[in-house]
N, C-alpha and C positions, 0 to 999 in steps of 0.2 A: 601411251598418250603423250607422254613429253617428248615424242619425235615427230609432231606434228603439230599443223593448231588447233591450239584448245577450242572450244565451241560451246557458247552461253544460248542455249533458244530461248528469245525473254518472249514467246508467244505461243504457249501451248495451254490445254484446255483440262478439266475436271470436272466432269458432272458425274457426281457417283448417282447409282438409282435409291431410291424409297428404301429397298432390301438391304443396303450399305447405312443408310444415311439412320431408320430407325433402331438400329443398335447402340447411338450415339447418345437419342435424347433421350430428356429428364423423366424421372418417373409419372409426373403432373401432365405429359404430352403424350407417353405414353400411352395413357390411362383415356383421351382423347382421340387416341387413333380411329378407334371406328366410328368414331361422329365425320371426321376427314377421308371415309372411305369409296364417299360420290367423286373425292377430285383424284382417287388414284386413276391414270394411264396406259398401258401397255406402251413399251416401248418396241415399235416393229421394224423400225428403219434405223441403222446406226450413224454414226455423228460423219461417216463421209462416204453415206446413201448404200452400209449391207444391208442387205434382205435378212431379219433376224427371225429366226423359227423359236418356235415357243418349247420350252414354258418360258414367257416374258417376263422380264422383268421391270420395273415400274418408273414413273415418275408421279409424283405430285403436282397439278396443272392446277394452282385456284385464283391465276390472273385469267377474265377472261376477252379476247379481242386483243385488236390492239396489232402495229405491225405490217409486216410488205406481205407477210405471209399468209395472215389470218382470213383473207378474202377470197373467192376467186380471180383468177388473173385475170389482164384483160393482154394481148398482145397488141404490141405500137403496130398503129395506124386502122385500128379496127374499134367498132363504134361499142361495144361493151364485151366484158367478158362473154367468154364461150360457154354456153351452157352446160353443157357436158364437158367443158374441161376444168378439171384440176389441176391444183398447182403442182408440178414432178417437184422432185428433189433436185439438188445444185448437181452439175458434173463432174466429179472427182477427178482433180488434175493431177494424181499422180500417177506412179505407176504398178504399185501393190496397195489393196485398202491397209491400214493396221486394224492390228487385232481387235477386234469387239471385247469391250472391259477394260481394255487401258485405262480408261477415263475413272477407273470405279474399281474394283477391286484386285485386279489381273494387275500388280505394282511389277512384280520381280517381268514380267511381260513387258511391261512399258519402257523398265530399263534394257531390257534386253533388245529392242525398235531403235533405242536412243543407241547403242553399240555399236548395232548396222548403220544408224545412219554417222553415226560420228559426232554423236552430241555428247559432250561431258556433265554440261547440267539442262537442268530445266527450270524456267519461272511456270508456273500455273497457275490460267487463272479460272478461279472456282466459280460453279453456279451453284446456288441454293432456290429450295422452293420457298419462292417469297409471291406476296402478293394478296395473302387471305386477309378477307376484310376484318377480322382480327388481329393486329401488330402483335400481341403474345406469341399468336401462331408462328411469324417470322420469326420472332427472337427467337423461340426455341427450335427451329429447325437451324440458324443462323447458328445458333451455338452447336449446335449435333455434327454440323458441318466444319466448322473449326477444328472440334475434338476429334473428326476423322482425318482432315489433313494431317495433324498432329502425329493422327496414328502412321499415315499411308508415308508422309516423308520421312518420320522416322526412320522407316526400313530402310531405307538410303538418304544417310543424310549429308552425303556429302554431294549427290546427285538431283535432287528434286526438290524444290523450295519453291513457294506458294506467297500469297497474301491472304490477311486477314478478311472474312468480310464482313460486313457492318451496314448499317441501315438509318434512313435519314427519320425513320418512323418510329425510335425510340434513341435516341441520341445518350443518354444516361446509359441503356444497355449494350450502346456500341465502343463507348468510351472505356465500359468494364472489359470488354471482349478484347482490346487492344492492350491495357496493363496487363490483362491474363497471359496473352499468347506473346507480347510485345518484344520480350527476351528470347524466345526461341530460335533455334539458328535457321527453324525453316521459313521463320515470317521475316518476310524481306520488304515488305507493304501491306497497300489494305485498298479492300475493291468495296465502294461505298453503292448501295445500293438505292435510288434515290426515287422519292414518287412521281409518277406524271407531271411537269409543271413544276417541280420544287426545285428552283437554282443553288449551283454549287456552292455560290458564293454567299448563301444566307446566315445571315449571322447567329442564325441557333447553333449551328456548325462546329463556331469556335473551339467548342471546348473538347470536339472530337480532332479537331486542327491540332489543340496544344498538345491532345494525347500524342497525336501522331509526332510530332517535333518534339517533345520528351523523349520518343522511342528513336527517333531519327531515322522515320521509314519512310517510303515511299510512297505517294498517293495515285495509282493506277485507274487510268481511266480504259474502257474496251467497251466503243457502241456494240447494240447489240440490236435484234431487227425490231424487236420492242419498245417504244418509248424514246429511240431518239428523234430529234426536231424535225419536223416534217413531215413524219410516217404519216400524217392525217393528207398529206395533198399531193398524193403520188400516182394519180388518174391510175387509181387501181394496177399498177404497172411492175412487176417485181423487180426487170433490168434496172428502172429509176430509183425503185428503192432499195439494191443493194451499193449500186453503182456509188448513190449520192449520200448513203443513210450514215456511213461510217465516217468516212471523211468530215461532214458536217459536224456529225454529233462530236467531232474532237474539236472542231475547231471552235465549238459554241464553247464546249468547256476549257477547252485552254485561252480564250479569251475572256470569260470570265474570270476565269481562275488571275491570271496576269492583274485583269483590269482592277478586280478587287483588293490588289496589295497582299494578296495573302502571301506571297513571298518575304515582301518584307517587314510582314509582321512575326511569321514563324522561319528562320534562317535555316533550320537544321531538316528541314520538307524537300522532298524531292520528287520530282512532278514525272510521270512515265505516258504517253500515249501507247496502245497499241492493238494495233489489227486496224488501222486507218488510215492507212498510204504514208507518204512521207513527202513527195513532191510538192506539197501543198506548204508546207512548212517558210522559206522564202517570201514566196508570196502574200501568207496571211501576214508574216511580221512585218513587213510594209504595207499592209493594207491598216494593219493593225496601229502602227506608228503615226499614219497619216487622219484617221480615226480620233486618236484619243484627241488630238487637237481640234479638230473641222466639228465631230459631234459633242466631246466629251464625255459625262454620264457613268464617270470612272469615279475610283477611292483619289480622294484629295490627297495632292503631296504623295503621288507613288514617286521613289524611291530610284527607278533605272527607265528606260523605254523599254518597251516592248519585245525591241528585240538583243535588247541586254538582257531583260528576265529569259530568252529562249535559248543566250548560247552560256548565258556565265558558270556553265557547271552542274545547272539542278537541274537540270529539259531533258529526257531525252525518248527517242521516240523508235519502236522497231520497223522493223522496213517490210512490205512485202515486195514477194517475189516477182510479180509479173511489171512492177516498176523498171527493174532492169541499173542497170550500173549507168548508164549514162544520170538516171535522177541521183544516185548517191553519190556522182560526183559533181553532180550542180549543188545538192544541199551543202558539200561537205566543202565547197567551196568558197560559197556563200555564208554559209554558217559555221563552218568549222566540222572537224572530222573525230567531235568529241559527242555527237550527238545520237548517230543512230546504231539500231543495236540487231543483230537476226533475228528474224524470227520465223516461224514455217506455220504455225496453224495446226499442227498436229493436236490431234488424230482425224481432224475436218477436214473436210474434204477440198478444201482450194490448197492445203499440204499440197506437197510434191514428193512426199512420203513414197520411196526409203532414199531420193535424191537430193532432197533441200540442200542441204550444205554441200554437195556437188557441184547445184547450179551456180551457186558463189565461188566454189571454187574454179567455175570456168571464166567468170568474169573477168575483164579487162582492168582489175584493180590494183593500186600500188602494197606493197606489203604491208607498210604501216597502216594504212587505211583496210585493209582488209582483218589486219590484228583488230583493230579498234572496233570494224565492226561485230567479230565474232567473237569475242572475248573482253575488252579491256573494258568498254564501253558499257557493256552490261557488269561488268563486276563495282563500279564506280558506282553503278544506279541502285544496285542493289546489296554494295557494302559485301561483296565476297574476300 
């Protein structure tokens, strides 16, 4: 590997199933399982659209609605959805699926994908079954889930490292969840899980703010097709709500985030977007700059503008693929070439799985810039 470049993916995925995840929790959740036995799943389709034959294995669904998904479609320019049609799966843009269980228990597997492709590590970011109208219920799947990362990076802990994740629905047991894991070399951040409606920048928050800036990790944000801004007025459209769902939902949150000072009240935070384009970056920080003047409605007496808080070191944001090098070299121009980091989407299907880091390395880019984006940049963000 040291005859070549190193390679940080800061955008890969983990959803272990119910089968994985129930080995983890408390004996008290346990003991609960089969009152929770209406929201288990079958899982039939994998994360970048295999046809999976049974015996199936599971997930836990006890959010219900909600999303670009959750509907029937309607196709643009046609006056409602199609009666008889369903919504298909996305089309997997690469060129071999990865293996079914990467995500979950197939580890020594996952590293072995990462080989072929040429990746030395991995960030992951994890899903948990959250959402039961019970907050206990979350906490202790939120925790089951920690205690398997714990387990899953272990086995290669110089390869796979994760963030913590934690929930805006008990903020006491998320604050405990980050001292716990906070030291470990595989938690590099923390993926907060937040309810409908509940802004980043609330001040219940703090005290999971100061945990995080205690640990000196990372706060990682990854829309997702649930929950972020807009899902509700998307004329039933799925184009509209992938196209626009991700990009948005970062940019709500990273202007929150800026606008409320949380930078510079916790100095040791560092802030990560990812799976949400990157082009966009420029332009919000001037839209964002001319904003905090014209409207206001920010934290009194922040500290830098806007787009000081987005290049001075603690921003940074992964890139996807079909952006292309012409946008990483407006941003990296514009904003400097300390900001964005690879990333592929593995084991999902907009990957380009087993080519990601190929496609970059056919790019038009200068070396320093291309180190930075496939290694330097991500090790800075996540303190490798």
């Amino acid at each position: 590997m040291a005859d070549r470049q190193k390679v940080f993916d800061a955008d890969t995925h983990f959803q272990p199933a119910a089968e994985s995840i129930v080995q983890f929790l408390d004996k008290a959740m346990v003991a609960r399982l089969p009152d929770l036995e209406e929201f288990k799943t079958p899982v039939t389709t994998g994360r970048a659209g295999q046809a999976i034959e049974p015996p199936y294995r599971h997930w836990y669904r006890f959010a219900r609605g909600g999303g670009w998904g959750a509907g029937k479609p309607r196709h643009l320019g046609e006056a409602g959805p199609r009666e008889s049609k369903e919504r298909h799966f996305q089309t997997f843009m690469g060129e071999r699926y990865p293996t079914l269980g990467v995500e979950d228990h197939l580890i020594d597997i996952r590293v072995a994908e990462m080989d072929e492709e040429g990746v030395d590590a991995q960030i992951l970011v994890p899903s948990a079954f959250t959402g039961h109208t019970d907050p206990t219920v979350d906490v202790a799947f939120i925790q089951a889930l920690n205690r398997f990362l714990d387990h899953s990076c272990g086995q290669h802990s110089d390869r796979l490292y994760s963030m913590i994740f934690t929930t805006a629905r008990d903020i006491p047991a998320s604050v405990a969840e980050v001292k716990a894991w906070g030291n470990k070399k595989w938690a590099k951040g923390i993926y907060l899980d937040l309810p409908l409606d509940y802004p980043i920048d609330h001040p219940d928050l703090h005290p999971l703010w100061a945990a995080v800036d205690d640990a000196g990790l990372t706060m990682c944000h990854h829309s997702f097709a649930t929950g972020y801004p807009g899902y509700r007025d998307l004329w039933e459209n799925p184009f509209i709500g992938r196209t626009a769902g991700h990009p948005w939902g970062a940019m709500r949150s990273v202007a929150a985030f800026f606008g409320s000072g949380l930078f510079d009240k916790y100095p040791n935070m560092k802030y990560a977007v990812m799976e949400s384009g990157f082009g966009w970056l420029p332009f919000w920080a001037k839209r964002m700059e001319d904003q905090v003047v014209y409207m206001g409605y920010v934290a009194e007496n922040l500290q830098r503008s806007m787009t000081e808080y987005m290049t001075d070191g603690r921003f940074f944001c992964s890139i996807v693929l079909h952006e292309g090098p012409e946008m990483v070299r407006m941003v990296s121009e514009i904003l400097g070439d300390h900001i964005l980091m690879f990333g592929s989407d593995y084991p999902h299907a907009e990957s380009r799985f087993p080519i990601s880091v190929k496609t970059i390395d056919d790019w038009p880019l200068t070396d320093e810039v291309r180190r930075k984006i496939m290694w330097d940049n991500a090790a800075r963000c996540f303190d490798l």
